[in-house]
ChimeraX commands (.cxc) that place a marker at each C-alpha (Angstrom):
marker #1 position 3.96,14.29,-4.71 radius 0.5
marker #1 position 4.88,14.79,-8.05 radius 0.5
marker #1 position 2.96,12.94,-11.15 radius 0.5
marker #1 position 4.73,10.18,-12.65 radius 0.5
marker #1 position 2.12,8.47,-14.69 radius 0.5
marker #1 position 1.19,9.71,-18.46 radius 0.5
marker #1 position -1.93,9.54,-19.78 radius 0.5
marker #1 position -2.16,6.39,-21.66 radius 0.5
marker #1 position -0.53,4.17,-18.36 radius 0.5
marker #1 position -3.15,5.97,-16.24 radius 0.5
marker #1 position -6.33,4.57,-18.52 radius 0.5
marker #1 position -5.27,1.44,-18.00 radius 0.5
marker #1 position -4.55,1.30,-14.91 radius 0.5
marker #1 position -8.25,2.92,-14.14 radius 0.5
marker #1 position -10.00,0.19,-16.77 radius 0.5
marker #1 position -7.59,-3.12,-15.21 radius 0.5
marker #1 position -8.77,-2.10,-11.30 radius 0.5
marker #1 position -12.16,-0.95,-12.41 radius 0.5
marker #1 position -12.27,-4.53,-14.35 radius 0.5
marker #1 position -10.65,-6.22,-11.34 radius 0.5
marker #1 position -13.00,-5.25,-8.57 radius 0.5
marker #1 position -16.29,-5.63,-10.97 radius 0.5
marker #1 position -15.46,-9.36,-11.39 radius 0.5
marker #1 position -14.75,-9.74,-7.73 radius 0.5
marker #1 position -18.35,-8.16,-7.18 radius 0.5
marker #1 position -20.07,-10.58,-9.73 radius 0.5
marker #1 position -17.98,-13.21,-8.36 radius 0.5
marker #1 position -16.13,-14.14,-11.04 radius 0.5
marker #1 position -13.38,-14.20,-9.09 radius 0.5
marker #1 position -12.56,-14.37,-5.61 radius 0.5
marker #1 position -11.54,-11.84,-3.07 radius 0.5
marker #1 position -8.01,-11.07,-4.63 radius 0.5
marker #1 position -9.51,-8.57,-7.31 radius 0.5
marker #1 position -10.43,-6.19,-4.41 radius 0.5
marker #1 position -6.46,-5.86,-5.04 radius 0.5
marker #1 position -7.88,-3.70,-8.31 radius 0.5
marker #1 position -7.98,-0.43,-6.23 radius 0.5
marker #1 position -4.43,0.00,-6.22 radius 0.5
marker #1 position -3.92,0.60,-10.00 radius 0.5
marker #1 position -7.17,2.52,-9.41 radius 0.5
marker #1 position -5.89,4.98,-6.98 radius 0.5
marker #1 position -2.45,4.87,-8.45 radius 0.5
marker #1 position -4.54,6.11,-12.27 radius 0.5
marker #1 position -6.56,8.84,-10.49 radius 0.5
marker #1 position -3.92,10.18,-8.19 radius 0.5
marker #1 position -1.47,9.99,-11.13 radius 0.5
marker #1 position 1.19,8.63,-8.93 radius 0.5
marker #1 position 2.82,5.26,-8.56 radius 0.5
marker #1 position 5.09,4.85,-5.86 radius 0.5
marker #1 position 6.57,1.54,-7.42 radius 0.5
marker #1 position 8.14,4.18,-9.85 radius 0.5
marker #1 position 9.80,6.05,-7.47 radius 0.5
marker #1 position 13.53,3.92,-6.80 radius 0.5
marker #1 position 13.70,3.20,-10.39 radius 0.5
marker #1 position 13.34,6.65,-11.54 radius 0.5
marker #1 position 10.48,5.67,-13.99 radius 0.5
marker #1 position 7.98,8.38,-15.78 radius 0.5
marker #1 position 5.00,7.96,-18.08 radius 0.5
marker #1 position 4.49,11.51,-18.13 radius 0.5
marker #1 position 5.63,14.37,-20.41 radius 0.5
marker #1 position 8.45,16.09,-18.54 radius 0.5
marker #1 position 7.30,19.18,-16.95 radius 0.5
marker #1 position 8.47,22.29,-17.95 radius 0.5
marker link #1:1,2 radius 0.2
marker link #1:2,3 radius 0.2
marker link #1:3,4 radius 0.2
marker link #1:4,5 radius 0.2
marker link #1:5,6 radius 0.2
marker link #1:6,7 radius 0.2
marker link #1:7,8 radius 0.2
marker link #1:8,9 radius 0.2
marker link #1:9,10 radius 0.2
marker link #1:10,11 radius 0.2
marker link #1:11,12 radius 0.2
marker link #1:12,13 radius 0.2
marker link #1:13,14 radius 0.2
marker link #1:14,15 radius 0.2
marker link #1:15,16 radius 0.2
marker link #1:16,17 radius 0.2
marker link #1:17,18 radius 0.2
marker link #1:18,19 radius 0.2
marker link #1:19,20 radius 0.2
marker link #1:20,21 radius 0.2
marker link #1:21,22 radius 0.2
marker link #1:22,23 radius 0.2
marker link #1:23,24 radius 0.2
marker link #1:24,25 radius 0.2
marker link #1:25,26 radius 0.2
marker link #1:26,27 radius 0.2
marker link #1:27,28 radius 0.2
marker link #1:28,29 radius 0.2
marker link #1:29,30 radius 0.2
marker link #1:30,31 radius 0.2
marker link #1:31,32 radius 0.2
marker link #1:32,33 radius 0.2
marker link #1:33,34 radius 0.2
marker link #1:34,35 radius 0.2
marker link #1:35,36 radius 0.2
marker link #1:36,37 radius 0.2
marker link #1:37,38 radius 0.2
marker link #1:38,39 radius 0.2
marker link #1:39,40 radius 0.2
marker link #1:40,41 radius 0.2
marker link #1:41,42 radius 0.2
marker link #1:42,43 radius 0.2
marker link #1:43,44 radius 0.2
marker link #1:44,45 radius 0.2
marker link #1:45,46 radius 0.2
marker link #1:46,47 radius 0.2
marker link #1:47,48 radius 0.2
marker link #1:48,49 radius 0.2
marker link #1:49,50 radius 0.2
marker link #1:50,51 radius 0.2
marker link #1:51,52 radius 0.2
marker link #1:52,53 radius 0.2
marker link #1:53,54 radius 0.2
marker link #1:54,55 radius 0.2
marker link #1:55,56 radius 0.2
marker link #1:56,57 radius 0.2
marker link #1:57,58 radius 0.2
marker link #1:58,59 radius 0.2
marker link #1:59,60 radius 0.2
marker link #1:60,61 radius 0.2
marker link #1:61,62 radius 0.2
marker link #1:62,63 radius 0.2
view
């Protein structure tokens, strides 16, 4: 699995699913922001499948 997502797309994807499943715990919202984790585990593992057919990279191109 090779990283596709830079450094700036992978803070906000962390802060947008850490934001998403804080207001679902305070109830802010309903039970749809438990849908956060996925840009949360797509920001720490640094991969986003949803990239993949397009051919899409955030990254620096490794060398």
């Amino acid at each position: 699995m090779k990283t596709n997502v830079g450094s700036l797309d992978r803070a906000l994807r962390i802060l947008v699913g850490l934001g998403l499943i804080a207001a679902t715990l305070f109830g802010l919202i309903g039970p749809w922001g438990w849908l956060g984790l996925i840009p949360l585990a797509t920001g720490i593992f640094r991969f986003c499948p949803a990239y993949l057919p397009f051919g899409l990279r955030t990254c620096a191109i490794e060398k």
